[in-house]
N, C-alpha and C positions, 0 to 999 in steps of 0.2 A: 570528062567532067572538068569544069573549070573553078577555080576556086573564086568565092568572091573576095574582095577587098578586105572587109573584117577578118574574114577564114583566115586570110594569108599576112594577114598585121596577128593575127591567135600567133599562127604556126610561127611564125619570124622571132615572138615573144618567149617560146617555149623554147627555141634553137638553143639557145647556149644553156638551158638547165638541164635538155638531154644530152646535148653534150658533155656536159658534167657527170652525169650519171654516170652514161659509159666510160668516159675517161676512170673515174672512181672504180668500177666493176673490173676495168682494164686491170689497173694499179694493183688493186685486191688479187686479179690472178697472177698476175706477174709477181705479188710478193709470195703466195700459195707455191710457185715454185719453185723459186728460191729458197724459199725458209726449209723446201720439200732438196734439197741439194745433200745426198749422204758423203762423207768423204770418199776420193778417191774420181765423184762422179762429176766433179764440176765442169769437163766438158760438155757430158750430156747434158745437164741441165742447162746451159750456155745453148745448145743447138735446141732445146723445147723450147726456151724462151725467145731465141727469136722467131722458131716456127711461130709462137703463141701471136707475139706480136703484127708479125705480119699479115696474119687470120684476124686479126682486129683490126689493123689498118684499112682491112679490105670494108669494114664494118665501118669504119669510120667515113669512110669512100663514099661509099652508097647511099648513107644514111646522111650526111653533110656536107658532099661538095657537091659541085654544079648548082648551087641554090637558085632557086631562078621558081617564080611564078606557078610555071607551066610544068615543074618536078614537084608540086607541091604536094599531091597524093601521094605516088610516090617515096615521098620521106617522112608521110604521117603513115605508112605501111610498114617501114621498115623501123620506125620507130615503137608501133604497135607491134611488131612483133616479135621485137625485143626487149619489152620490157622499159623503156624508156620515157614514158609519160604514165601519170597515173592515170586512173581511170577515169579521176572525175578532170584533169583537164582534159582526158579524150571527149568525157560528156561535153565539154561545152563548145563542140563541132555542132554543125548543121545534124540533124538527120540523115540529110543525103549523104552528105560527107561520114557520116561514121557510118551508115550501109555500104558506101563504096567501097570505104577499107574492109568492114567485116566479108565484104562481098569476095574481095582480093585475094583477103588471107584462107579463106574456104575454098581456093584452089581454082574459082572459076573468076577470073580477074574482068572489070568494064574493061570492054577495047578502051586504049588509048589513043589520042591523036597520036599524028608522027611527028608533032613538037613536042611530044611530052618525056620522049626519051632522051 
Protein backbone atom coordinates (compact mmCIF):
# COMPACT_ATOMS: atom_id res chain seq x y z
CA UNK A 1 0.00 0.00 0.00
CA UNK A 2 1.36 3.39 -0.85
CA UNK A 3 0.48 6.36 0.91
CA UNK A 4 -0.72 9.32 -0.73
CA UNK A 5 0.75 12.74 -0.57
CA UNK A 6 -1.90 14.09 2.00
CA UNK A 7 -1.66 10.78 4.12
CA UNK A 8 2.04 11.27 4.33
CA UNK A 9 2.11 15.51 4.89
CA UNK A 10 -1.08 13.86 8.01
CA UNK A 11 1.51 11.26 9.20
CA UNK A 12 4.82 13.87 8.99
CA UNK A 13 2.37 16.30 11.10
CA UNK A 14 1.60 14.06 13.84
CA UNK A 15 5.55 12.74 14.04
CA UNK A 16 6.66 14.92 16.74
CA UNK A 17 3.32 14.97 18.83
CA UNK A 18 3.79 11.15 19.11
CA UNK A 19 7.00 11.55 19.78
CA UNK A 20 6.11 13.58 22.59
CA UNK A 21 3.86 11.22 23.89
CA UNK A 22 6.18 8.49 24.09
CA UNK A 23 9.06 10.50 25.24
CA UNK A 24 6.44 11.71 28.15
CA UNK A 25 5.31 7.95 28.88
CA UNK A 26 9.14 7.12 28.81
CA UNK A 27 9.99 10.03 31.46
CA UNK A 28 6.93 8.79 33.59
CA UNK A 29 8.37 5.16 33.74
CA UNK A 30 11.68 6.11 34.29
CA UNK A 31 10.60 8.30 37.14
CA UNK A 32 8.07 5.22 38.60
CA UNK A 33 11.47 3.61 39.09
CA UNK A 34 13.38 5.60 40.58
CA UNK A 35 11.03 7.18 42.94
CA UNK A 36 10.32 2.93 43.35
CA UNK A 37 14.57 2.71 44.56
CA UNK A 38 14.40 1.20 48.54
CA UNK A 39 17.58 1.92 50.32
CA UNK A 40 20.34 -0.16 50.08
CA UNK A 41 19.00 -1.16 46.33
CA UNK A 42 20.17 1.60 44.11
CA UNK A 43 22.18 -0.72 42.05
CA UNK A 44 19.36 -2.62 41.02
CA UNK A 45 17.33 0.10 40.27
CA UNK A 46 20.41 1.57 38.19
CA UNK A 47 20.42 -1.92 36.09
CA UNK A 48 16.08 -1.71 35.55
CA UNK A 49 16.47 1.65 34.46
CA UNK A 50 18.73 1.17 31.88
CA UNK A 51 17.26 -2.30 31.00
CA UNK A 52 13.82 0.02 30.90
CA UNK A 53 15.41 2.47 28.70
CA UNK A 54 17.02 0.46 26.29
CA UNK A 55 13.45 -1.39 25.69
CA UNK A 56 12.14 2.12 24.70
CA UNK A 57 14.94 3.02 22.54
CA UNK A 58 14.13 0.02 20.65
CA UNK A 59 10.55 1.63 20.62
CA UNK A 60 11.74 4.65 19.67
CA UNK A 61 13.64 2.91 16.60
CA UNK A 62 10.87 1.45 15.09
CA UNK A 63 8.31 3.80 15.54
CA UNK A 64 10.62 7.11 14.28
CA UNK A 65 13.69 6.48 12.40
CA UNK A 66 14.27 5.52 9.03
CA UNK A 67 11.34 7.97 8.09
CA UNK A 68 11.00 7.92 4.60
CA UNK A 69 7.58 7.68 2.47
CA UNK A 70 7.58 4.03 1.72
CA UNK A 71 7.83 3.07 6.05
CA UNK A 72 4.91 5.18 6.33
CA UNK A 73 2.29 2.29 7.30
CA UNK A 74 4.63 0.84 9.07
CA UNK A 75 5.07 3.79 11.69
CA UNK A 76 1.19 4.65 11.74
CA UNK A 77 1.16 0.63 13.00
CA UNK A 78 3.48 0.99 15.46
CA UNK A 79 2.06 4.01 16.60
CA UNK A 80 -1.49 2.54 16.74
CA UNK A 81 -0.35 0.07 18.65
CA UNK A 82 1.16 1.90 21.11
CA UNK A 83 -0.98 4.06 22.07
CA UNK A 84 0.51 7.15 20.45
CA UNK A 85 -2.21 8.97 18.39
CA UNK A 86 -5.60 9.45 19.45
CA UNK A 87 -8.29 7.99 17.87
CA UNK A 88 -9.74 10.76 16.14
CA UNK A 89 -6.32 11.77 14.35
CA UNK A 90 -6.17 7.87 13.42
CA UNK A 91 -9.85 8.86 12.04
CA UNK A 92 -8.69 11.29 9.74
CA UNK A 93 -6.56 8.45 7.53
CA UNK A 94 -8.12 7.13 4.36
CA UNK A 95 -10.24 4.22 5.02
CA UNK A 96 -7.80 2.20 3.36
CA UNK A 97 -5.25 3.32 5.37
CA UNK A 98 -6.97 2.71 8.76
CA UNK A 99 -8.11 -1.04 7.26
CA UNK A 100 -4.43 -1.65 6.46
CA UNK A 101 -3.26 -0.98 10.02
CA UNK A 102 -6.30 -2.52 11.78
CA UNK A 103 -5.63 -5.29 9.25
CA UNK A 104 -1.69 -5.54 10.51
CA UNK A 105 -2.36 -5.30 13.93
CA UNK A 106 -5.03 -8.49 13.79
CA UNK A 107 -2.01 -10.56 13.20
CA UNK A 108 -2.66 -10.99 9.36
CA UNK A 109 -0.38 -8.11 8.00
CA UNK A 110 -0.93 -6.71 3.57
CA UNK A 111 2.30 -7.99 2.09
CA UNK A 112 4.55 -5.34 1.82
CA UNK A 113 6.71 -4.24 -0.99
CA UNK A 114 10.54 -4.95 -0.56
CA UNK A 115 11.01 -1.04 -0.27
CA UNK A 116 8.85 -0.81 2.52
CA UNK A 117 11.15 -2.40 5.07
Amino acid sequence: MRFSEQEWKRLSRLKPIALERLCQRILDGAEAIISGAAEGEHHRTYLALCRYIRKQDQLITEGFNNWSRSRALYHLVIWRQHGLMTDEEFAAFSPETRAAVELWLSGEPEPLHSDDR
